[in-house]
mmCIF file of the N, C-alpha and C atoms, coordinates in Angstrom:
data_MODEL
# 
_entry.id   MODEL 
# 
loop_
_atom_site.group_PDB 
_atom_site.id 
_atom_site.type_symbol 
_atom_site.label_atom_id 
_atom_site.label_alt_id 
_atom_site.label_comp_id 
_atom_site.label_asym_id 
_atom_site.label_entity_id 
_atom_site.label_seq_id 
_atom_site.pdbx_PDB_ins_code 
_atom_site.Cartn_x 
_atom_site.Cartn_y 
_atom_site.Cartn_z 
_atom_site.occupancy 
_atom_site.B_iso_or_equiv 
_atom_site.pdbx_formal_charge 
_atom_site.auth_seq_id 
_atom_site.auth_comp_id 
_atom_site.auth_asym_id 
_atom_site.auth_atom_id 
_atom_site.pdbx_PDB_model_num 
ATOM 1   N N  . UNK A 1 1  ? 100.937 136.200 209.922 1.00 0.00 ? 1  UNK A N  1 
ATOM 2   C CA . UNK A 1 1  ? 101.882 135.833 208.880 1.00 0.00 ? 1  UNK A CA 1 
ATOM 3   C C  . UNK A 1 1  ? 102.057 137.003 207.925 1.00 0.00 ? 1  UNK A C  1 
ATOM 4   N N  . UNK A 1 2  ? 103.177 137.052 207.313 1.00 0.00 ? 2  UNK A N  1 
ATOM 5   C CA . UNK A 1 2  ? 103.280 137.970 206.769 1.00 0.00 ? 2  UNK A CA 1 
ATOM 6   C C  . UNK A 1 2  ? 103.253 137.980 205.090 1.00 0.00 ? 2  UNK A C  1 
ATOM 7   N N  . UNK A 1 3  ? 102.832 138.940 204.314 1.00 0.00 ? 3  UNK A N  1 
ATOM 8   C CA . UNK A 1 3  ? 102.443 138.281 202.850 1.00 0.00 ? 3  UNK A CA 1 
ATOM 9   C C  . UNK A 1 3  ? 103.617 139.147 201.711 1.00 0.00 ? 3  UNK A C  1 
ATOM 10  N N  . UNK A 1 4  ? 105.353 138.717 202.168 1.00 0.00 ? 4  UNK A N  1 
ATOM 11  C CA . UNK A 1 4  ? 106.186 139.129 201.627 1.00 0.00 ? 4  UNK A CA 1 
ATOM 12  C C  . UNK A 1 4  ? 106.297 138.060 200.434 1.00 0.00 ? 4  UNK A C  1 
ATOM 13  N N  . UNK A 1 5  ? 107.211 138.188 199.660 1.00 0.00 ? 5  UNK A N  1 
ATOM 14  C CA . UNK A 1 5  ? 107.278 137.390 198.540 1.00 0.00 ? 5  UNK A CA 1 
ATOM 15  C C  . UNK A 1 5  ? 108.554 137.517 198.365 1.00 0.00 ? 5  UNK A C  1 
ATOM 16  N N  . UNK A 1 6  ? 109.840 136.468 198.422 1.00 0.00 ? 6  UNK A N  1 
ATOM 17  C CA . UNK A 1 6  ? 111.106 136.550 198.296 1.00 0.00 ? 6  UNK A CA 1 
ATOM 18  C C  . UNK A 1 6  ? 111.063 135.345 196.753 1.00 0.00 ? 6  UNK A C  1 
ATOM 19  N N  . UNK A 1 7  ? 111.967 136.294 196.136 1.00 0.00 ? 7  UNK A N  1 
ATOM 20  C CA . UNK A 1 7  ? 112.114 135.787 194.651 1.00 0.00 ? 7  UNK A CA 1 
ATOM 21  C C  . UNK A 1 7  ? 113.436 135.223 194.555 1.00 0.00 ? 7  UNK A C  1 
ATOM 22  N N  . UNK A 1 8  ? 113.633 133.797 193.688 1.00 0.00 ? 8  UNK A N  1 
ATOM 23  C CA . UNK A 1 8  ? 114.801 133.297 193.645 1.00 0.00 ? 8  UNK A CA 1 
ATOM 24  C C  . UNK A 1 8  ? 115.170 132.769 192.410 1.00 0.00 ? 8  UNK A C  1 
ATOM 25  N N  . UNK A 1 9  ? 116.201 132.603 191.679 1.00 0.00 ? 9  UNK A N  1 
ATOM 26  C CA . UNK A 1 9  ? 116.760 132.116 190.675 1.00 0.00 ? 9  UNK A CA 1 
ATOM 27  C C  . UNK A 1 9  ? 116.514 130.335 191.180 1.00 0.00 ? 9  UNK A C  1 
ATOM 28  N N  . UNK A 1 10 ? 116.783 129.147 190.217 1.00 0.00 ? 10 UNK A N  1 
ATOM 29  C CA . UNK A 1 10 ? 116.692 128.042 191.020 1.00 0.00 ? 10 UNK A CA 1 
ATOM 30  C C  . UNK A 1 10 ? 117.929 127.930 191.193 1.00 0.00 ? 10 UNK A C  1 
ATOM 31  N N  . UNK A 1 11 ? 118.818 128.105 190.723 1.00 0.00 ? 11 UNK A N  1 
ATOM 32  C CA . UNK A 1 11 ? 120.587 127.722 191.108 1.00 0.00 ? 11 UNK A CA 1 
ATOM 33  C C  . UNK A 1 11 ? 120.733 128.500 192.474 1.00 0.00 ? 11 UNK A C  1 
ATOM 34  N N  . UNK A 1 12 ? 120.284 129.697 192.981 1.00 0.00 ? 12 UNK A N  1 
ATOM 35  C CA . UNK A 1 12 ? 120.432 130.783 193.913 1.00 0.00 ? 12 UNK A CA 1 
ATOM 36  C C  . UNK A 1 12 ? 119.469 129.447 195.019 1.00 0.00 ? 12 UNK A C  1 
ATOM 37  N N  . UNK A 1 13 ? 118.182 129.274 194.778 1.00 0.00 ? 13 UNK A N  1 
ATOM 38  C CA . UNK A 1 13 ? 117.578 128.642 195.329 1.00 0.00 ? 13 UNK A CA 1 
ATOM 39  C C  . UNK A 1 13 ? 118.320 127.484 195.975 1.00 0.00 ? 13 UNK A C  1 
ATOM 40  N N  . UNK A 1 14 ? 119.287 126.219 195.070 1.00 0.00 ? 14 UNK A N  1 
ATOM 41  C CA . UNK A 1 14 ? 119.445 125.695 195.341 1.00 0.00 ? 14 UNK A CA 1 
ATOM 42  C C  . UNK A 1 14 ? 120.748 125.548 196.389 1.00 0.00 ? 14 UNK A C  1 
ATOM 43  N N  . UNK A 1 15 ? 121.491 126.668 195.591 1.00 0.00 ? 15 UNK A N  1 
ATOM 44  C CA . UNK A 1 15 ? 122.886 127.002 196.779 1.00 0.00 ? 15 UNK A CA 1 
ATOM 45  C C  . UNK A 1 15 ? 122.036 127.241 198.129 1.00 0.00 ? 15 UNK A C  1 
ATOM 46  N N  . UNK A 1 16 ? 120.967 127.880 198.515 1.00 0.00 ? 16 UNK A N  1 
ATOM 47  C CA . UNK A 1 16 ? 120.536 128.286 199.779 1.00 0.00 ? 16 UNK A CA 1 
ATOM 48  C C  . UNK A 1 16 ? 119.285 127.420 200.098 1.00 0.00 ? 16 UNK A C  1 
ATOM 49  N N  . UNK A 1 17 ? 119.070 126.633 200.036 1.00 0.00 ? 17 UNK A N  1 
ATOM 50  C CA . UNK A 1 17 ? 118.314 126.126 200.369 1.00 0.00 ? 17 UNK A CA 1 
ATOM 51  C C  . UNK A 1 17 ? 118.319 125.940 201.983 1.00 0.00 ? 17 UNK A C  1 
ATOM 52  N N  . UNK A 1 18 ? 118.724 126.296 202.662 1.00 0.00 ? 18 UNK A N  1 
ATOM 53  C CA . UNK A 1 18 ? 118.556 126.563 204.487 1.00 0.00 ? 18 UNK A CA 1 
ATOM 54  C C  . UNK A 1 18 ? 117.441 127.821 204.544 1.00 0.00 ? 18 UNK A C  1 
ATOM 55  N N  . UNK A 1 19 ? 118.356 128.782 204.041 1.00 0.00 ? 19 UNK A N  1 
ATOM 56  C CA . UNK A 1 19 ? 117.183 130.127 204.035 1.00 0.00 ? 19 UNK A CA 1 
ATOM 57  C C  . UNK A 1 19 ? 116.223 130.041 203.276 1.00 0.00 ? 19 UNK A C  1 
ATOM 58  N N  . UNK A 1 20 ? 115.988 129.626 202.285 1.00 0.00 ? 20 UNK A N  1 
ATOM 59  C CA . UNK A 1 20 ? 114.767 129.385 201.588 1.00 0.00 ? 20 UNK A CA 1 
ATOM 60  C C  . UNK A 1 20 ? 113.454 128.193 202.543 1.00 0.00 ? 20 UNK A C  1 
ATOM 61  N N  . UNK A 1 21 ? 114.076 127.743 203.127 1.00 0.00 ? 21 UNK A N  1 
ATOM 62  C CA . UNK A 1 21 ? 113.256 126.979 203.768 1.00 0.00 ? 21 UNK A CA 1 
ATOM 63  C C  . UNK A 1 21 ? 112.951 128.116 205.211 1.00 0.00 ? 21 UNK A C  1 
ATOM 64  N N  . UNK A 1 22 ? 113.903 128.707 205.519 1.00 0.00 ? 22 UNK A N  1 
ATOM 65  C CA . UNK A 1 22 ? 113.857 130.045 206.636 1.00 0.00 ? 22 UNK A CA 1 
ATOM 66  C C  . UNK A 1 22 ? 113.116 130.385 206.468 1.00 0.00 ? 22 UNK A C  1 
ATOM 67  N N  . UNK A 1 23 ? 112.857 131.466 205.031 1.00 0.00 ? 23 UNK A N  1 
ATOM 68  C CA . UNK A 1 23 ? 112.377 132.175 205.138 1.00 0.00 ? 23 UNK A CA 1 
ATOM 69  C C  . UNK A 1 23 ? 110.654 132.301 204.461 1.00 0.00 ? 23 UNK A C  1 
ATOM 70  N N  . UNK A 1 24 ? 110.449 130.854 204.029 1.00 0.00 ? 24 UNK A N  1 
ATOM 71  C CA . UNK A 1 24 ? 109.040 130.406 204.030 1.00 0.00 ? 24 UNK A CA 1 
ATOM 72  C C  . UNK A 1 24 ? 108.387 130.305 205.584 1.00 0.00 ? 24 UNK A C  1 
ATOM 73  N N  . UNK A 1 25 ? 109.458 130.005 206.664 1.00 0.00 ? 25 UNK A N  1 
ATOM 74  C CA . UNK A 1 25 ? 109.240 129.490 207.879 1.00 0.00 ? 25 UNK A CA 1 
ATOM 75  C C  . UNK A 1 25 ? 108.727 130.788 208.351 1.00 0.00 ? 25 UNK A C  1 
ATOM 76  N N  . UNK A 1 26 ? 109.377 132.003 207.847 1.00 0.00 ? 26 UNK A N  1 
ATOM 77  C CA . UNK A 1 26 ? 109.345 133.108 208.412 1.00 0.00 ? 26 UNK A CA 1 
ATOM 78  C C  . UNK A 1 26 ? 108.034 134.031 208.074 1.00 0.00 ? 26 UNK A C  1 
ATOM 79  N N  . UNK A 1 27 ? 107.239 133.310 206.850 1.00 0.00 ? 27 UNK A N  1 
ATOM 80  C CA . UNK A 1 27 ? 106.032 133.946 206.723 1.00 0.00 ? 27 UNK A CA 1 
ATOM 81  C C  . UNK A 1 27 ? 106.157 134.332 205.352 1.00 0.00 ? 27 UNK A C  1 
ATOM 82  N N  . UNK A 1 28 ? 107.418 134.286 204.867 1.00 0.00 ? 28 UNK A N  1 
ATOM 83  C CA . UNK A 1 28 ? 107.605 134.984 203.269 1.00 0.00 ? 28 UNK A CA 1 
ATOM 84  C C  . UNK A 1 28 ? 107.709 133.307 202.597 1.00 0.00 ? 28 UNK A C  1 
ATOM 85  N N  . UNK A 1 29 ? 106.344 134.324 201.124 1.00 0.00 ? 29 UNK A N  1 
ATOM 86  C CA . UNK A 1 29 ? 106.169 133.079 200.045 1.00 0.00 ? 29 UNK A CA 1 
ATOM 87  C C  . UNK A 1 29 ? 107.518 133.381 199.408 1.00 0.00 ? 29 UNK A C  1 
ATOM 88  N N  . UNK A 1 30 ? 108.380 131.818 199.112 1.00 0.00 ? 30 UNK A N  1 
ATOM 89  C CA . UNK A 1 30 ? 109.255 131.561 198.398 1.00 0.00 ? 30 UNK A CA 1 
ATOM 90  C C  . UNK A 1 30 ? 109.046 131.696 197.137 1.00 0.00 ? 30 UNK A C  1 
ATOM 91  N N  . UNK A 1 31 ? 109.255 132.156 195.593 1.00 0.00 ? 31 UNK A N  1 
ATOM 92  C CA . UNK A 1 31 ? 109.063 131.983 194.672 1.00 0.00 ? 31 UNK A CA 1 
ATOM 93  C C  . UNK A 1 31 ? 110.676 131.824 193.437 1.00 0.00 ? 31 UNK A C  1 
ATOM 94  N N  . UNK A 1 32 ? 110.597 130.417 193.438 1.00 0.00 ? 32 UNK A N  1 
ATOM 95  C CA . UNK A 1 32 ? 111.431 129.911 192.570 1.00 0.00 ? 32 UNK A CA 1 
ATOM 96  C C  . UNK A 1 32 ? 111.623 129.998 191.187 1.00 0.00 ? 32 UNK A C  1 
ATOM 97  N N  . UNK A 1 33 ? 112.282 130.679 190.372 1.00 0.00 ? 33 UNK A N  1 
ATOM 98  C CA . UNK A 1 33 ? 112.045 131.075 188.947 1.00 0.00 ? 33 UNK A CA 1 
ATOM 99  C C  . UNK A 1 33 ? 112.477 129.589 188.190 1.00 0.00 ? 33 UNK A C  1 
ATOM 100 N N  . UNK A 1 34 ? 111.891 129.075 187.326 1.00 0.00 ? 34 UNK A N  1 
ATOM 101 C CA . UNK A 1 34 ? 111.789 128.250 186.600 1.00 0.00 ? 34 UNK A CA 1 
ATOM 102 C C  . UNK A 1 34 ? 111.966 129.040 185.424 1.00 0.00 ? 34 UNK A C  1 
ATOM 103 N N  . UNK A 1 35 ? 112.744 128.037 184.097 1.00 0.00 ? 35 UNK A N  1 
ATOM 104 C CA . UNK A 1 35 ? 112.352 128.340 182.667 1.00 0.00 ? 35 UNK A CA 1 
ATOM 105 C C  . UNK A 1 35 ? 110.892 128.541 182.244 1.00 0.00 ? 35 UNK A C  1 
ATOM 106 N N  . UNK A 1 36 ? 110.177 127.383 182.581 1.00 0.00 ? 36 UNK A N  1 
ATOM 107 C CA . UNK A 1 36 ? 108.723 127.064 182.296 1.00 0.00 ? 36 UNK A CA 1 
ATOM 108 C C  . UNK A 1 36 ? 107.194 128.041 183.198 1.00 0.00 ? 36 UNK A C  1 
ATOM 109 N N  . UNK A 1 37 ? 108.186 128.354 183.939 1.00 0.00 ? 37 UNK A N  1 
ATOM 110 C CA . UNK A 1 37 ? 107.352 128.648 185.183 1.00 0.00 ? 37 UNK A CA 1 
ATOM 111 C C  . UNK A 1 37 ? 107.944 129.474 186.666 1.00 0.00 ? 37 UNK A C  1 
ATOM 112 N N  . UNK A 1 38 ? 106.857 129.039 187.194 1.00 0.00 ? 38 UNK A N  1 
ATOM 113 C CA . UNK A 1 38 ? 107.800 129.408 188.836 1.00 0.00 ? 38 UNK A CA 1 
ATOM 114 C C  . UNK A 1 38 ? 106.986 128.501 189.702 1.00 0.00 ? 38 UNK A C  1 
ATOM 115 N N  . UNK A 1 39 ? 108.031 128.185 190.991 1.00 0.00 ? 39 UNK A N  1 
ATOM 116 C CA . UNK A 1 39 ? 107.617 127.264 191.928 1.00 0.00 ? 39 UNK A CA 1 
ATOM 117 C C  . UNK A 1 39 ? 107.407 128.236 193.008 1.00 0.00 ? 39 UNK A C  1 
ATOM 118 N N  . UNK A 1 40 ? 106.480 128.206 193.704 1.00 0.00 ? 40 UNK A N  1 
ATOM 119 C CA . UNK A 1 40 ? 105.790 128.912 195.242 1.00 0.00 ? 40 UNK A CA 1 
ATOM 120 C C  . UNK A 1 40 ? 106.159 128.645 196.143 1.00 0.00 ? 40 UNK A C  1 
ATOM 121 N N  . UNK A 1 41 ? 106.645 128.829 197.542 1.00 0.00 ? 41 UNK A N  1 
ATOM 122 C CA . UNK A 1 41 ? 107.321 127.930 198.746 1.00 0.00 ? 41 UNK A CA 1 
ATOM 123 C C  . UNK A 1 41 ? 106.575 128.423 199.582 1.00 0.00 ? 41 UNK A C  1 
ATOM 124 N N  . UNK A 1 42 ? 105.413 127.799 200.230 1.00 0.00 ? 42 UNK A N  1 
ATOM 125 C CA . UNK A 1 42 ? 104.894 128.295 201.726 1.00 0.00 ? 42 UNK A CA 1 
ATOM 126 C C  . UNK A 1 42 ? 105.169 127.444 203.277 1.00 0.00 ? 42 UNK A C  1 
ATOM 127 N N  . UNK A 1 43 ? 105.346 127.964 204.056 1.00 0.00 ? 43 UNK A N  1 
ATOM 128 C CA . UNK A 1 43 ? 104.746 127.087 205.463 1.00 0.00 ? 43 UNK A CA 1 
ATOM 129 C C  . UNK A 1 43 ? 104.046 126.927 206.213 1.00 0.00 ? 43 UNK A C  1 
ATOM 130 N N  . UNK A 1 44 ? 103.630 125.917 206.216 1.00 0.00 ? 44 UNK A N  1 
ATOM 131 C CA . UNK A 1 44 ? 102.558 125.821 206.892 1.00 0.00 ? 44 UNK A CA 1 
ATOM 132 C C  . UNK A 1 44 ? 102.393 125.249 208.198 1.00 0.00 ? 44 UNK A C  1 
ATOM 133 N N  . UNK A 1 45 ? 102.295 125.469 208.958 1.00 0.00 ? 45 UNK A N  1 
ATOM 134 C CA . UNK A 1 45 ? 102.329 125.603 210.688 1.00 0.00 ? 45 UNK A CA 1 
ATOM 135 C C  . UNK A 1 45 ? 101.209 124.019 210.923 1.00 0.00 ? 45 UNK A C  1 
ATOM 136 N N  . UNK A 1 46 ? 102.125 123.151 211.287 1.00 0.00 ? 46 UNK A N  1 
ATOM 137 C CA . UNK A 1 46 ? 101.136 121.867 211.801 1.00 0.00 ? 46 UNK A CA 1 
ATOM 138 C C  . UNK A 1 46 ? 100.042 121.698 212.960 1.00 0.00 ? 46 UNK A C  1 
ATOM 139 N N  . UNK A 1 47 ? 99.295  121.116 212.920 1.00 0.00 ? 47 UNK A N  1 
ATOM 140 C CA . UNK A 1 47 ? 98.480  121.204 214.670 1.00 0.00 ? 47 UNK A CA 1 
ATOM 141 C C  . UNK A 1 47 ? 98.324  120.267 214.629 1.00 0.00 ? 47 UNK A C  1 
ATOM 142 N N  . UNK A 1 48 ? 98.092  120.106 215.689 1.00 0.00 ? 48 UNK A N  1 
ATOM 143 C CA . UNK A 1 48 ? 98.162  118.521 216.648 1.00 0.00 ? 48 UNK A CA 1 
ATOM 144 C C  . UNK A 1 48 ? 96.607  117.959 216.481 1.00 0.00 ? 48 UNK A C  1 
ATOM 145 N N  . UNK A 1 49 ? 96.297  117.114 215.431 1.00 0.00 ? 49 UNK A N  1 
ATOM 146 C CA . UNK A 1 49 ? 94.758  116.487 215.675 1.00 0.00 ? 49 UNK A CA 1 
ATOM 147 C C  . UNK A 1 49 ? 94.907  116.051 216.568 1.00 0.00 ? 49 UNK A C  1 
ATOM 148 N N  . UNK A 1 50 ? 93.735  115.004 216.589 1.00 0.00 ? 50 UNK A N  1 
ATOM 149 C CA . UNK A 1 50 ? 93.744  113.348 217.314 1.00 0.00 ? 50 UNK A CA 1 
ATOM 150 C C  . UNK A 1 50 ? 93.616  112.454 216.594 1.00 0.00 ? 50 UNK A C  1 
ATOM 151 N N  . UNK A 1 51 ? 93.768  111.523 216.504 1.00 0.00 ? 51 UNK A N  1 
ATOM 152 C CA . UNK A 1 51 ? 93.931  109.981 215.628 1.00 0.00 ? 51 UNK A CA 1 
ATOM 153 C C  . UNK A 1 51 ? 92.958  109.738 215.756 1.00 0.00 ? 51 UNK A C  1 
ATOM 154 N N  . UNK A 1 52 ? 91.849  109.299 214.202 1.00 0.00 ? 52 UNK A N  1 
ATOM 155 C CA . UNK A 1 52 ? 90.488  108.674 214.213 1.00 0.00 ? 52 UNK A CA 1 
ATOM 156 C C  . UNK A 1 52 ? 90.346  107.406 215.088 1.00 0.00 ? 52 UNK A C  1 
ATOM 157 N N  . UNK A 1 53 ? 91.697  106.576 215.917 1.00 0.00 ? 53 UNK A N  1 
ATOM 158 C CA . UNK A 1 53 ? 91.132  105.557 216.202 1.00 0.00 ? 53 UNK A CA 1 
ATOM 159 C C  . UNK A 1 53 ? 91.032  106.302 217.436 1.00 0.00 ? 53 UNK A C  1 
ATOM 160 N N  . UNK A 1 54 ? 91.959  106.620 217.879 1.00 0.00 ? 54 UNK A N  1 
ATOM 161 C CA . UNK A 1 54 ? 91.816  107.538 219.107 1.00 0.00 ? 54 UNK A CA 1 
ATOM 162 C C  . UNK A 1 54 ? 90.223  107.862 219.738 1.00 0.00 ? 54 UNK A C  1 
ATOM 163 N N  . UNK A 1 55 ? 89.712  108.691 218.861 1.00 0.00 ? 55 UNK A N  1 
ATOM 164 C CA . UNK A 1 55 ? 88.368  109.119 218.827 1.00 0.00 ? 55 UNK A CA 1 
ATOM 165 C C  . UNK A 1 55 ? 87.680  108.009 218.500 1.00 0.00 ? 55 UNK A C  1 
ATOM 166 N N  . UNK A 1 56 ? 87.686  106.993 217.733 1.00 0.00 ? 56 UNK A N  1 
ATOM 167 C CA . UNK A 1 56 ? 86.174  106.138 217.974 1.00 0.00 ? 56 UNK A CA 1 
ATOM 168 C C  . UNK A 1 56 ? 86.942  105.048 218.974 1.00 0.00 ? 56 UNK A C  1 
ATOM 169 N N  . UNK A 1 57 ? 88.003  104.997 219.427 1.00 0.00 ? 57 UNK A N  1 
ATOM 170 C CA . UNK A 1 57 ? 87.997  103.891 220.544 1.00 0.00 ? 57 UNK A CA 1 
ATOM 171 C C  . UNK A 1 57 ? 87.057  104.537 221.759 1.00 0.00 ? 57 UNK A C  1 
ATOM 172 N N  . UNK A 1 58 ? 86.949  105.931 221.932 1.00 0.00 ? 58 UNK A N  1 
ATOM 173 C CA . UNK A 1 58 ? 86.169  106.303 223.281 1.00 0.00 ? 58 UNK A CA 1 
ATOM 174 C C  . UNK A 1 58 ? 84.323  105.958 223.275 1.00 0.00 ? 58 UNK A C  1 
ATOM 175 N N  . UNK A 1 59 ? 84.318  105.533 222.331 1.00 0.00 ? 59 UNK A N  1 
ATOM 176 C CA . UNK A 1 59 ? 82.873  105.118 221.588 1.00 0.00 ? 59 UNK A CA 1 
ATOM 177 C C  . UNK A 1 59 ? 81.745  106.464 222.019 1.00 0.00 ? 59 UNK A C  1 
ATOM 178 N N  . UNK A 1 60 ? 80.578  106.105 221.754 1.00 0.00 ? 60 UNK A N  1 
ATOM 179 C CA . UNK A 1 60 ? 79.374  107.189 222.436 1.00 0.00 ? 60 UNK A CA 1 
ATOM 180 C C  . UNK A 1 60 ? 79.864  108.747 222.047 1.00 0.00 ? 60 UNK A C  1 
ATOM 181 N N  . UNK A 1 61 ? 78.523  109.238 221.765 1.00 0.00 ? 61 UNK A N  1 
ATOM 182 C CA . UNK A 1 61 ? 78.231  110.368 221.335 1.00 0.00 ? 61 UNK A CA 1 
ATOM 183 C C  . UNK A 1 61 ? 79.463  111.083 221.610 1.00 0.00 ? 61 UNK A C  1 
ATOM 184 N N  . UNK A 1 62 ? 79.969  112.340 220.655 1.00 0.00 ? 62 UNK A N  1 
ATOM 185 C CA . UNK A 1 62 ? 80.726  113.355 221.279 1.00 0.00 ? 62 UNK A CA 1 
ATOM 186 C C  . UNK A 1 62 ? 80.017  114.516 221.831 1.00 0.00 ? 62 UNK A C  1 
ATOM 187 N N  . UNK A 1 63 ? 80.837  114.950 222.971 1.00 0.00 ? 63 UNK A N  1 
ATOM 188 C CA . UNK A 1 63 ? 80.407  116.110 224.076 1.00 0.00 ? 63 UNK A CA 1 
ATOM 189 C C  . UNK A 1 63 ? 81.460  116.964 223.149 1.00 0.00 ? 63 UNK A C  1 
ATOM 190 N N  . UNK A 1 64 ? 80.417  118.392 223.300 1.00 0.00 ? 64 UNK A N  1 
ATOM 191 C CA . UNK A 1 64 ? 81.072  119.632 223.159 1.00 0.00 ? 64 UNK A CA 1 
ATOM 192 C C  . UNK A 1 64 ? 81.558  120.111 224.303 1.00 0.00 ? 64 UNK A C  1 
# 
């Protein structure tokens, strides 16, 4: 991942909100300028658990 930092006005933000969601996708932290503050935009890449029932329906010890 890459540790770019793309800076945005929130009106700029909000007109683009496709690429802003892009380009969090893309590895670059979003950073939204607020009056008060600023908002951060990261992504974060999901993985596939398993479902706790999943796992205790197979009952007995787990094997590594």
């Amino acid at each position: 991942m890459q540790s770019q930092v793309q800076d945005w006005s929130l009106s700029e933000a909000e007109k683009s909100f496709h690429k802003l969601l892009e380009g969090a996708k893309a590895g670059r932290v979003q950073r939204i300028a607020d009056k008060d503050g600023a908002y951060e935009l990261i992504f974060t890449k999901s993985t596939k658990k398993e479902r706790i029932g999943d796992v205790l329906s197979r009952g007995g010890p787990v094997e590594d």
